[in-house]
C-alpha positions, 0 to 999 in steps of 0.5 A: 183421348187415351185412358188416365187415372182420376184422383180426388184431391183432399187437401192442397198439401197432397195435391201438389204432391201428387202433380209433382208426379210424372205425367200428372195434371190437374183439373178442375173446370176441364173446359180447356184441358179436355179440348187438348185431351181429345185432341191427343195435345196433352196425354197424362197418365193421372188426372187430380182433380180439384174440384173437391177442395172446398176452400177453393170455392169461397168469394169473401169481401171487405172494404178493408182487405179487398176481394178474395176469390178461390180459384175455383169459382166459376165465371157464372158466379163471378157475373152474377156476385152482387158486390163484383157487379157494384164494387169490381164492375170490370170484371163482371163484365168480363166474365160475362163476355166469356164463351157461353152460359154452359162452359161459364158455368163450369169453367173456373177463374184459375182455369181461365187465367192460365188456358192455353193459347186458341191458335189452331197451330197450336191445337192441331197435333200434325203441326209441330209449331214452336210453342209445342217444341217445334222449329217454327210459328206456323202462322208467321207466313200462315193464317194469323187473321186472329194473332198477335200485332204486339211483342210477338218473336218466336210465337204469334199466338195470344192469350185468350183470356177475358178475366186477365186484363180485366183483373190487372187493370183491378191490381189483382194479385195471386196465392200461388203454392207449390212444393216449396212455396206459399206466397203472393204475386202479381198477375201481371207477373203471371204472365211471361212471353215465351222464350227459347227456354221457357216455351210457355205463357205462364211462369207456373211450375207443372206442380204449382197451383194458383189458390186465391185471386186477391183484388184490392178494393176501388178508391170511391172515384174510380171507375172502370169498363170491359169492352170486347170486339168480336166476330160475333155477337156473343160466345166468341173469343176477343179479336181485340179487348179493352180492360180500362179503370181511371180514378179521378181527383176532382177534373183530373185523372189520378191513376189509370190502368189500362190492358189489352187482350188478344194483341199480344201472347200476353195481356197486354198492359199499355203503360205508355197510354197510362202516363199520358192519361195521368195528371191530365183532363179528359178531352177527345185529343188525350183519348186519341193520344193514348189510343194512338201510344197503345198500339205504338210498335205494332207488328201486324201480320199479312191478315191481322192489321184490322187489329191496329185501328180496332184496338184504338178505336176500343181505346178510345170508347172506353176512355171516353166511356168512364169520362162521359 
């Protein structure tokens, strides 16, 4: 790791000043930014750190306005909050599923949502891969057992994220700040596939900063699960997982969410899946149906196609889970 200068940010006005500086980054949790520090990935020359903004450690909640997360709470906080456990189940389980107890607690929301890619192509300085500026994805003809099967072009890589499926499955939206903004987005629209001229998962500026995760409240009947395969029990990330929240009118499904991780660079939403859940009665067949439109368009790798029936089989038990 090479030297830096390190600086307390005081406000969020003066933060975003200083990242619009040459070589500058922020941190907070720093659970992904020091892995990529100390493997010479990333070398800035100042480091801001944000964990001395307070307002940015606050969960409030009403009925009314739904639930607002600084962006720096931490994973631990989110599992154990009592109203996310009752009110916004998902993404408690989600956050539970994530890493270990010690990188939990230390790692924040904000920090999670925008993590880089665990692709060890792309975590290794000797390989050029395309996402760091090189010519070519070194896993398209490599070892891409953990890759994308969904969307994927110049990069294979996916989003290691747990809380985001979970969190757009919820609706939730985002404060996002910069020099010259202050306004809200959707999650969803966080997220971009990288391109020629855009090599990046994220659409956020190096000055830019998410401030607050806004998640609207659930209607009373809908009800939601996360479900995570992975290679091992636990403190691993997702091969495949499956955010899922249906709201029910009476018999029928009113409105479905439904959003894949690790199949794709980024959360994957399955609106094909979704319509054909809405307006409809649950049986066994509709699970299957949309498990089957989930997954429509899969491109698996040499080593990766174990991911095409996981990710339907998760479908389905997640489906068959809320309907139960």
């Amino acid at each position: 790791m090479r030297s830096f200068e390190y600086v307390n940010a005081t406000n969020i006005k003066t933060a975003i000043a200083l990242l619009s500086e040459p070589a500058t980054e922020a941190i907070a949790g720093g659970t992904d930014l020091l892995g990529e520090l100390k493997a010479r990935l990333r070398s800035p020359r100042r480091l801001v750190n944000l964990k001395t903004l307070a307002k940015l450690r606050e969960i409030r909640y009403s009925p009314q306005a739904g639930l607002r997360l600084g962006a720096l709470v931490t994973l631990a906080e989110i599992e154990r909050h009592p109203v996310i456990r009752e009110r916004f189940s998902i993404l408690a389980q989600a956050a539970a599923s994530a890493a270990t107890p010690q990188l939990r607690n230390m790692g924040t929301i904000g920090g999670n949502l925008c993590q880089k890619p665990r692709c060890w192509y792309y975590r290794n300085k000797l390989f050029p891969c395309w996402l760091k500026g090189g010519e070519k994805c070194f896993a398209e003809d490599g070892e891409n057992k953990y890759h994308a099967i969904l969307g994927a072009d110049r990069c294979h890589a996916v989003h290691p994220s747990d809380l985001a499926p979970a969190l757009i499955a919820l609706d939730a939206t985002l404060r996002v700040v910069g020099p010259d903004l202050d306004g809200e987005i959707s999650l969803e629209e966080l997220y971009t596939k990288p391109t020629e001229s855009h090599r990046q998962m994220t659409i956020l500026g190096p000055n830019e900063l998410i401030v607050e995760i806004r998640v609207p409240t659930p209607k009373k009947a809908a009800r939601g699960i996360y479900l995570k395969a992975m290679e091992r029990q636990s403190w691993s990330f997702a091969l495949v997982s499956v955010a899922a929240q249906l709201s029910f009118e009476g018999e029928r499904i009113a409105d479905a969410r439904l959003v894949l991780g690790g199949v794709a660079a980024i959360p994957w939403r399955a609106k094909d899946s979704e319509r054909i859940l809405i307006g409809q009665k649950f049986s066994e067949e509709l699970a299957e149906r949309a498990a089957e439109a989930a997954v429509a368009g899969a491109q698996p790798l040499r080593e990766n196609a174990y991911k095409v029936p996981l990710a339907k089989g998760l479908v389905k038990r997640a489906l068959e889970s809320l309907a139960g």
